[in-house]
C-alpha positions in Angstrom: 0.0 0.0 0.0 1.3 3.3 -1.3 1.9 6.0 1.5 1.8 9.1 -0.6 2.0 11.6 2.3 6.2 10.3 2.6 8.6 11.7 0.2 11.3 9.7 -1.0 14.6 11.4 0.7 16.9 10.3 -1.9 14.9 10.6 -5.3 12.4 12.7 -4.1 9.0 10.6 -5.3 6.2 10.4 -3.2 5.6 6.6 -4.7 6.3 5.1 -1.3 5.4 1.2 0.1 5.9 0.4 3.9 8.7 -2.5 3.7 8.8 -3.6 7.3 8.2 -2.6 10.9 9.8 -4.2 13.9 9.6 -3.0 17.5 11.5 0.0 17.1 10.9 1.5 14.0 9.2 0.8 10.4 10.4 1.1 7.3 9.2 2.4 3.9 10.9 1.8 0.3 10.8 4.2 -2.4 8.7 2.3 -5.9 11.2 4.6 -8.0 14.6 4.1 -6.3 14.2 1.6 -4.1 15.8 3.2 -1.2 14.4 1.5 1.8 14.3 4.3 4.9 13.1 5.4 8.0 10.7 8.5 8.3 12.2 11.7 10.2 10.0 10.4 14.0 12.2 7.3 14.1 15.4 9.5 13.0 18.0 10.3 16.2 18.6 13.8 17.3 21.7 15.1 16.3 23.3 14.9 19.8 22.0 11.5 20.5 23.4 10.5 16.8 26.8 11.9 17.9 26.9 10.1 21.0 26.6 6.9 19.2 29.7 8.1 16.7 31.6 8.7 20.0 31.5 5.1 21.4 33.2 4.3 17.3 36.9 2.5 18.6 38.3 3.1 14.8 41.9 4.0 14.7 44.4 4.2 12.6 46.8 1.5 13.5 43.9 -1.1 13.7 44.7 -3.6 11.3 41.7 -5.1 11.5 40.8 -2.1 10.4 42.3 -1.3 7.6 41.6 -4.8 6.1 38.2 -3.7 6.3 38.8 -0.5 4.1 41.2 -2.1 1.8 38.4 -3.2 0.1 37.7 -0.1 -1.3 41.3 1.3 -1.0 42.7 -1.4 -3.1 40.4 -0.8 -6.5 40.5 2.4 -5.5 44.3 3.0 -6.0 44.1 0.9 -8.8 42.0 3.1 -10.6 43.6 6.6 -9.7 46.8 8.2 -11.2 49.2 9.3 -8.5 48.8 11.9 -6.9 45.4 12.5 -7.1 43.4 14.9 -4.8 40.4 13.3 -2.6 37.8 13.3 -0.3 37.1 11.8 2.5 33.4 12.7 3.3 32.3 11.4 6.4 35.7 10.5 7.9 34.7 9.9 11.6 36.8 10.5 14.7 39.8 8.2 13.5 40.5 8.7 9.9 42.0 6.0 8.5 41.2 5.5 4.5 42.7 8.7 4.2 45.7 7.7 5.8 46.0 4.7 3.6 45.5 6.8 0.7 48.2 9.3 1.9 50.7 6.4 2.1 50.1 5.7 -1.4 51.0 9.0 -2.8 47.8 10.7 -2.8 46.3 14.0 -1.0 43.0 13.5 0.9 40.9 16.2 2.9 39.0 14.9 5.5 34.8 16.3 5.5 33.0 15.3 9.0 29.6 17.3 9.9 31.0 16.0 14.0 34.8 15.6 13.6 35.8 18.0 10.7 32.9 19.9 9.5 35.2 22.8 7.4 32.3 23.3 4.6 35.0 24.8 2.5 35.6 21.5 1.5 32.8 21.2 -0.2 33.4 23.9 -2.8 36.1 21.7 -4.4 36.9 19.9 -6.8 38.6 16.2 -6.6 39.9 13.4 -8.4 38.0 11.0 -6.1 35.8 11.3 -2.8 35.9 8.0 -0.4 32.2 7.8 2.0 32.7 4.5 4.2 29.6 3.4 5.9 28.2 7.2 5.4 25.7 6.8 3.2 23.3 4.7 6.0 23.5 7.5 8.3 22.3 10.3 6.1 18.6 11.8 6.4 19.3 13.6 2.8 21.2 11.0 1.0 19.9 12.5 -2.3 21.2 16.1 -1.4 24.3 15.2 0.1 25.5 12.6 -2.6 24.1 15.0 -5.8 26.3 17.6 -3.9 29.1 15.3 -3.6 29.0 13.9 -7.2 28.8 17.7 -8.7 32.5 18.6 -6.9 33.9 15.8 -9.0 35.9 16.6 -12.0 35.1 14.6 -15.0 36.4 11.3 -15.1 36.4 11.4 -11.3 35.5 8.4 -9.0 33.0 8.0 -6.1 34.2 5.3 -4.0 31.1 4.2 -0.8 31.3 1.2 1.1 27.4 0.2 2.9 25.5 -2.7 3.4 22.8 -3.6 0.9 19.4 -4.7 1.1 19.0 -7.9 -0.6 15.1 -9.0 0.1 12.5 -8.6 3.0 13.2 -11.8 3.7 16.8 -10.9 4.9 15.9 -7.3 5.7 13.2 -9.0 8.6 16.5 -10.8 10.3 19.1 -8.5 9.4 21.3 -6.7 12.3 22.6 -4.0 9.9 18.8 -2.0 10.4 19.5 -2.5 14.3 21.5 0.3 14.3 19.9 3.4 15.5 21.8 5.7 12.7 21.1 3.9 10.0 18.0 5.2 8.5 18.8 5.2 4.5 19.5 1.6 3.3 20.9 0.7 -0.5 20.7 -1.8 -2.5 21.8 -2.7 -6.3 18.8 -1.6 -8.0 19.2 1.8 -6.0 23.3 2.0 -7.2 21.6 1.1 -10.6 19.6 4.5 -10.4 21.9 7.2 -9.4 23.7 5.6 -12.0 21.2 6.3 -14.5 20.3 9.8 -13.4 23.9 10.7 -13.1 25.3 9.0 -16.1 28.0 7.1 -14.9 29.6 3.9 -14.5 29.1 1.8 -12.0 31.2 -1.1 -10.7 30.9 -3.3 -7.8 33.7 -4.4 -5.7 32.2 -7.0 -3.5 29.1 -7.2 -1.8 29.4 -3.7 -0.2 32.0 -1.8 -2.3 30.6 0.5 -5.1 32.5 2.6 -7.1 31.1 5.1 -9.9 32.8 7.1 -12.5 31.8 10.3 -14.0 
């Protein structure tokens, strides 16, 4: 059943389903995008969503870590000429991808709205711009990632790392919608989209790596 009072917060329709509901919060998807979310009364206050970001144990010289982020760092570097200028949007209290990046020859501002929120930033151009479990914390995914995509230069690369939603079936039992921040969730068919409307190429590295050329 069609909810047509919701508006889609990435694409902007108003074509919107309920997808689940468990005790906490319920869920609507998006019969354009696909984006499955969660309306603004189940989102977090911002000082109760940075509280959660405080309690992140991410650091730098966490291998485990940065075997985690290799998965995008690796095609990533592949892909880029050295040195390339960056972005890290949505860098957290540890940086870390950056720091990889670094090590391999490359330049890489870090973007946090909490932890390095210098908007400047964001009237630049780049080479490439890394978001690493960002894109399931964001109330205005389509603003913020139309926004990012414009301060690429041509040819540039848009490297996000996020769980996706395969089914309801898996959605019903998955722990990744447990978390409180996460309120925008992606899956292929959504990728598929922005690629579309953006005209770029899209590649995936794995179950949760996406990269997209312009």
């Amino acid at each position: 059943m069609c909810q047509t009072s919701l508006i889609c917060p990435l694409c902007g329709d108003n074509n919107i389903s309920h997808y689940h509901s468990d005790s906490q919060r319920a869920y609507q998807q998006c019969e354009v995008c696909q984006l499955v979310f969660v309306a603004q009364q189940y989102q977090l206050s911002t000082a109760e969503e940075k509280a959660v970001y405080d309690l992140h144990q991410n650091r730098p010289d966490d291998l485990g870590y940065r075997r985690f982020l290799d998965r995008l760092a690796t095609p990533l570097l592949g892909a880029l000429s050295v040195p390339s200028d960056g972005l890290d949007f949505g860098c957290g209290p540890g940086p870390t991808l950056s720091l990889m990046l670094e090590e391999a020859g490359h330049q890489v501002a870090l973007f946090d709205p909490f932890y390095a929120n210098n908007p400047a930033l964001l009237n630049r151009n780049y080479d490439f711009i890394t978001a690493t479990e960002v894109v399931e914390h964001l109330s205005r995914p389509g603003f913020e990632l139309d926004r990012l995509w414009r301060l690429l230069k041509p040819g540039g690369l848009l490297g996000i790392m996020t769980k996706q939603v395969i089914d309801r079936t898996s959605f019903a039992t998955w722990h990744y919608k447990n978390d409180p921040t996460h309120i925008s969730f992606f899956s292929q068919a959504t990728f598929s989209y922005l690629a579309e409307v953006w005209d770029a190429s899209l590649e995936y590295m794995g179950d949760d790596v996406i990269i997209l050329r312009k």
